[in-house]
N, C-alpha and C positions, 0 to 999 in steps of 0.2 A: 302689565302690558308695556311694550317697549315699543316708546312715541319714537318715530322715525321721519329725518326730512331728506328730502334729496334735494342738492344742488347742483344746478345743471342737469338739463333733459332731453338732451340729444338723443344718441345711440346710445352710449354707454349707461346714463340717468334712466329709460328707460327698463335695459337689462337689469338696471339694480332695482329697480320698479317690481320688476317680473318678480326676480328672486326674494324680495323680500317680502311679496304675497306669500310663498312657500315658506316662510321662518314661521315653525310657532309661534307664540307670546308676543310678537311683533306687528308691528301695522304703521302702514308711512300716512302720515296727519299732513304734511305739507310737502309741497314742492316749490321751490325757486327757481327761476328762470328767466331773464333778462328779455327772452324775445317777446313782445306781443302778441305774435299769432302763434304763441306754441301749444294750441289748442290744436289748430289746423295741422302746422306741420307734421305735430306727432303721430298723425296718419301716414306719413309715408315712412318706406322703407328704406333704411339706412343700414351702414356697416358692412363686412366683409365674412361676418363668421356670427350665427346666431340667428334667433328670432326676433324681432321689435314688434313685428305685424299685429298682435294683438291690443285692442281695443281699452282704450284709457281711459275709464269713466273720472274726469274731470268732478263729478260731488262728492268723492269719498275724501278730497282731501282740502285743504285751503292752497291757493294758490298764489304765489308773490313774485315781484321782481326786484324784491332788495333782499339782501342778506339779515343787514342790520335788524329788519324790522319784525323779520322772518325768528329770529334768533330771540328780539324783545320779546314777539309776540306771542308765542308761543312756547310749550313746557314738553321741550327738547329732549331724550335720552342719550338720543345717534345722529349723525349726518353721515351720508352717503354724499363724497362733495366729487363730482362725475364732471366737472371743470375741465380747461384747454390746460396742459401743463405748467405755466408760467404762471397761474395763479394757484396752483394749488397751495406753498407753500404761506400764504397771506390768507388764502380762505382757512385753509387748516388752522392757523395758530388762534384767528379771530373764534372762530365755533369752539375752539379748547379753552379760550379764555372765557369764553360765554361757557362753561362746565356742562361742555356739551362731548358727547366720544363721538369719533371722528376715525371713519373708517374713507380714509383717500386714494383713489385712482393710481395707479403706478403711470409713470413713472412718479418716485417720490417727487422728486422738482428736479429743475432746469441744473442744478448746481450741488455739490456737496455742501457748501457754505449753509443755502438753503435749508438743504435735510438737517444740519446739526440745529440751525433755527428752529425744526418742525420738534424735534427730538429735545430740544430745551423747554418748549413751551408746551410739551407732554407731562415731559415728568412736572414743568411747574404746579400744572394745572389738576395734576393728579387724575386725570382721565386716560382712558383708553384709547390709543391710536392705533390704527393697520394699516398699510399698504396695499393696496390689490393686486398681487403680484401671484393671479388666480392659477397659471402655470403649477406655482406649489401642491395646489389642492385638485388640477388636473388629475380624476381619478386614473386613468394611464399613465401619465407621469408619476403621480403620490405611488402606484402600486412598484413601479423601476426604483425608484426611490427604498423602497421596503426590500425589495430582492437585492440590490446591490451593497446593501447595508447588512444583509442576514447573514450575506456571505457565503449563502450555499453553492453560487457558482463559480466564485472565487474573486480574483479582481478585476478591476477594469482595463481593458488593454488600450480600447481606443474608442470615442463617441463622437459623433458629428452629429448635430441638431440643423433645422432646417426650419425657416417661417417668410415664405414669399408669398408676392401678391400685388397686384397694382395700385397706382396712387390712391391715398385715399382723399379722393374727391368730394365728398358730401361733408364737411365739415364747414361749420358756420364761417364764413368769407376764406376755407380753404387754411385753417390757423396749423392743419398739417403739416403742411405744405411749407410752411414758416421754421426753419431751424431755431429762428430768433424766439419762437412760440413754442412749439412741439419738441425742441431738441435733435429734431429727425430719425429718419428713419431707425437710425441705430439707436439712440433714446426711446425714442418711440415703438418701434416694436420688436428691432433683435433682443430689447435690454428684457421681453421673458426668456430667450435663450440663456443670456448674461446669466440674468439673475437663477433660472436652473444650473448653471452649472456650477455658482457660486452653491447653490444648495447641495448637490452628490458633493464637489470635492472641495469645498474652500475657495479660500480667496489666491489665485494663480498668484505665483512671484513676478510673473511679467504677461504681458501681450504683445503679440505681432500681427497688426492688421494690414488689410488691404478694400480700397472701395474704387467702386465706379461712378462715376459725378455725370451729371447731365451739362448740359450748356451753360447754366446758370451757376454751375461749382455748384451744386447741392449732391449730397449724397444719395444716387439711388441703390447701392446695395453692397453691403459688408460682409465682408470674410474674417475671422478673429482667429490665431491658435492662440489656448491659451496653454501657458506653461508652470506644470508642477516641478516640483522636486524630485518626484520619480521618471520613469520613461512610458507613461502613459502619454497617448495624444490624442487629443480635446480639440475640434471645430468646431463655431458653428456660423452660420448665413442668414443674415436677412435684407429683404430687399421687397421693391415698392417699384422694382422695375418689367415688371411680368404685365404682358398685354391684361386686358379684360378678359377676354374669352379664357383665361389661363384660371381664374377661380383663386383660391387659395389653399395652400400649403402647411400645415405646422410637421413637422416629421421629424425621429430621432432613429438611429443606429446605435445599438452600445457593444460593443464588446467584450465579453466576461472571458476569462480563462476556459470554461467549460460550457457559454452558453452565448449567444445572441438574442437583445433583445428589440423589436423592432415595432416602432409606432408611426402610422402613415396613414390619415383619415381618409385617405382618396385610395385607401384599399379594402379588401375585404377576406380576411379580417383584418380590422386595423392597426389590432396589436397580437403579438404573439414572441412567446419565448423558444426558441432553437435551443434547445439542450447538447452537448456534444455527443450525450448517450439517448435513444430514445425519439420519440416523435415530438414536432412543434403542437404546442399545443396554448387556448387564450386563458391566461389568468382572471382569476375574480376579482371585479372591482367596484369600489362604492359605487351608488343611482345616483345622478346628477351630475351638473356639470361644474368645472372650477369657480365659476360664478357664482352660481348657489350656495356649493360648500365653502369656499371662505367667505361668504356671508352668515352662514349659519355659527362658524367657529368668532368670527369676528361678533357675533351677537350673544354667545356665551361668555365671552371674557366683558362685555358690557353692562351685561347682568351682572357682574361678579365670580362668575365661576372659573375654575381654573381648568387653562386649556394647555393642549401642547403646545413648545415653543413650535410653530410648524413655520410660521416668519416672524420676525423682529425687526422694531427702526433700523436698529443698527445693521442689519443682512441688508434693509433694502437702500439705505444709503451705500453703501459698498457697492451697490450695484452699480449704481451711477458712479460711484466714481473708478467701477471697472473699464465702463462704457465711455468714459471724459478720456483714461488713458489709450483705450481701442483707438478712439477718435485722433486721438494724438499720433497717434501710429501709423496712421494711414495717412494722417496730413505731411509728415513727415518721411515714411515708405520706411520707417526701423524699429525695432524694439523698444515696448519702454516699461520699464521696472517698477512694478507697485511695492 
């Protein structure tokens, strides 16, 4: 049986809650959490995509608000560490050094400097780490991923990817909201686009960004092309600037030589492949959602087994430090070469 604790239990601590009820062989023994009334709150509804709604029976597990004690006290296999950004890299290294595996919230950290911290005190510690960079395991995405690699419809001409959606406000004293915390928007939630696109085609030779700032100079929503060495062209958008009433958006475009592939939650069907020959028709794809699935993959390689590389430290540091150069880009209005 694989003892599991979650730190942090907000929205996202929660969903890792859900999902790891579905992991065979697995079961979460403790949860940490700073707030006091996180009995209470975790009745209400949080986040912008997903369920939390369901009912947290509080005795199936011990409940703490320290790390440390949490880590002593307990015979840890995994942490699920569901934390504000800016700590992840310090919660991480601490639960690896306690020879604990340590499956961490994307973004990796605030910083590249950060990630090669996290990624030194990995291999020290000879434990297993993962990134949640759940886009990956996104069964509509993981299935694009499969077609565009098999190469049955040829290459890629042009993709634009899309993740909009309003502030997110529910977060404990708004640490969102905080660039200095969260990294923003574009750390924060365009970098699953980032990091997809890092996934299909590598690491781009450059970015050219553009964003729009509120009052306060914060970013509320970014445009990136990134650019290959071929003459493919690669978008994508995210943004935090969409009323309420607008819902949210993940959505992709790809363009194959012979086919279009198109995923858009807010349609029906929500994905589907355009062949140039032939009728559109929706591909098979794994049950469950990205959340579930890289927690089940990340609970295999914890065990010991051997899994696909489907993400690595080193993928999701790049990520970030795609998204530092984006950012650079836009602050600047020019290209800038990775």
């Amino acid at each position: 049986m694989l003892k599991v604790g979650i730190v942090g239990f907000g929205f996202m601590g929660r969903t890792h809650y859900k999902c790891w009820g579905n992991v065979e062989g697995a079961k979460v023994t403790a949860v940490c959490d700073a707030n006091p009334n996180i009995e209470e709150d975790t009745k209400k509804a949080v986040g912008n995509i997903g369920d939390t709604s369901d009912v947290v029976d509080f005795s199936e597990f011990t409940l703490y608000s320290d790390l440390d004690k949490m880590l002593t006290d307990e015979e840890l296999d995994a942490v699920s560490i569901t934390l504000p950004t800016y700590v992840h890299a310090d919660m991480s290294c601490k639960a690896l050094k306690a020879g604990v595996n340590v499956l961490c919230e994307k973004p990796m950290a605030l910083t590249v400097e950060d990630c090669d911290r996290m990624i030194a005190a990995a291999k020290e510690s000879g434990k297993t780490m993962q990134i949640g960079h759940c886009v990956r395991f996104w069964p509509e995405y993981a299935k694009t991923k499969e077609i565009i690699d098999s190469g049955e419809y040829g290459k890629v001409v042009a993709a634009s990817l899309r993740r909009l959606g309003s502030p997110p406000t529910w977060s404990e004293d708004n640490w969102f909201l905080d660039e200095n915390r969260s990294g923003g928007v574009a750390l924060d939630l365009h970098i699953h686009d980032t990091d997809y696109v890092e996934y299909l085609f590598g690491m781009p030779k450059a970015v050219c960004s553009s964003a729009a700032r509120n009052k306060s100079g914060q970013t509320l929503h970014i445009f990136t092309e990134y650019i290959y060495d071929d003459d493919k062209a690669v978008m994508a958008e995210g943004g935090w600037g969409m009323t309420p009433s607008f819902g949210f958006e993940m959505s992709f475009n790809i363009a194959l030589e012979k086919a279009t592939i198109i995923y858009d939650m807010t349609r029906d069907p929500a994905f589907k492949v355009c062949p140039a020959e032939g009728d559109p028709f929706t591909p098979e794809v794994a049950e469950g959602n990205g959340w579930l699935l890289q927690i089940r993959h990340f609970a295999k390689a914890a065990a010991g087994e051997q899994v696909p590389p489907i993400t690595t430290l080193e993928a999701s540091r790049d990520s970030v430090r795609i998204v530092e150069a984006e950012k650079e880009s836009a602050k600047k209005t020019e290209k800038v070469t990775l």
